[in-house]
C-alpha positions in Angstrom: -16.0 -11.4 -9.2 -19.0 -11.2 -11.7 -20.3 -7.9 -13.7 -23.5 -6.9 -11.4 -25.4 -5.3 -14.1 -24.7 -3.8 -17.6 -24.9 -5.6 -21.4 -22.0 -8.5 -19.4 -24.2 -9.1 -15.9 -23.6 -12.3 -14.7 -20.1 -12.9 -16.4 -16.5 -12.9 -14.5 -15.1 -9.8 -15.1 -11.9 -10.6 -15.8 -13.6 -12.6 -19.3 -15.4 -9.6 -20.5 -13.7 -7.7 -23.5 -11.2 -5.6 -22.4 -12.9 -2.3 -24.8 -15.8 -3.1 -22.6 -13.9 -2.6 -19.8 -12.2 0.6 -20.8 -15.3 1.7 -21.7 -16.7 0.9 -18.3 -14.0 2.3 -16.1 -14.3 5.3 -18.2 -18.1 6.1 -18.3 -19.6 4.8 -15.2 -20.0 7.7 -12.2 -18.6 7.0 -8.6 -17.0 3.3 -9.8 -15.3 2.8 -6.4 -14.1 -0.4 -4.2 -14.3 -3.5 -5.3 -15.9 -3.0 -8.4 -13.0 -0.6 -10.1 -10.5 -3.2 -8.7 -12.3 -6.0 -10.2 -12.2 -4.0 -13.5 -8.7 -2.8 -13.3 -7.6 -6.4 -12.9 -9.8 -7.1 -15.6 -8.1 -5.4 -17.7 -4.9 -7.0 -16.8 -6.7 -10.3 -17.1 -6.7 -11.3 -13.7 -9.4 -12.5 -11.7 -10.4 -10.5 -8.6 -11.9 -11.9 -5.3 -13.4 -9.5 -3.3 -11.4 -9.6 0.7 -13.4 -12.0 3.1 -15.5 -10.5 5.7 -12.8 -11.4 8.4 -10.3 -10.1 6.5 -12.0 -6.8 6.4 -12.3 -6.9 9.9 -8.7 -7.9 10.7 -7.5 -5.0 8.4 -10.0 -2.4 10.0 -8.6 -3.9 13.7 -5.1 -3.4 12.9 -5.5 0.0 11.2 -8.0 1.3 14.4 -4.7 -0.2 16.8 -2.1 1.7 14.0 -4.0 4.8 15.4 -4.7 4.3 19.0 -0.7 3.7 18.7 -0.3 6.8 17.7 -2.4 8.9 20.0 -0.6 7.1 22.9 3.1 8.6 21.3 1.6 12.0 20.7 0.8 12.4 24.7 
């Protein structure tokens, strides 16, 4: 995943310098999603790919059946 603004914009996050990162994580407001887990990973020096539209879909699927499961059990 690439940095979508800041002094790194453009670069894979996972190159940036890891007191950049830090930094970041630290200083930015409301760092949420994909971004902090591109950054945390980052700082592990791991690459991050955001999930695939269908595989947000499949996971919101299965967790909407997880709790029409459990509506059915608590009649």
């Amino acid at each position: 995943m690439k940095m979508p603004f800041g002094k790194h914009i453009g670069k894979e996050i996972h190159t940036i310098p890891k007191d950049y990162l830090l930094w970041f994580r630290n200083n930015i407001d409301n760092l949420t999603g994909d971004l902090l887990k591109a950054v945390e990973a980052g700082l592990d020096g791991k690459p991050f790919e955001p999930p695939t539209i269908k595989e947000r879909v499949d996971d919101a699927r299965q967790k909407m059946l997880e709790r029409l499961r459990g509506r059915e059990m608590a009649c």
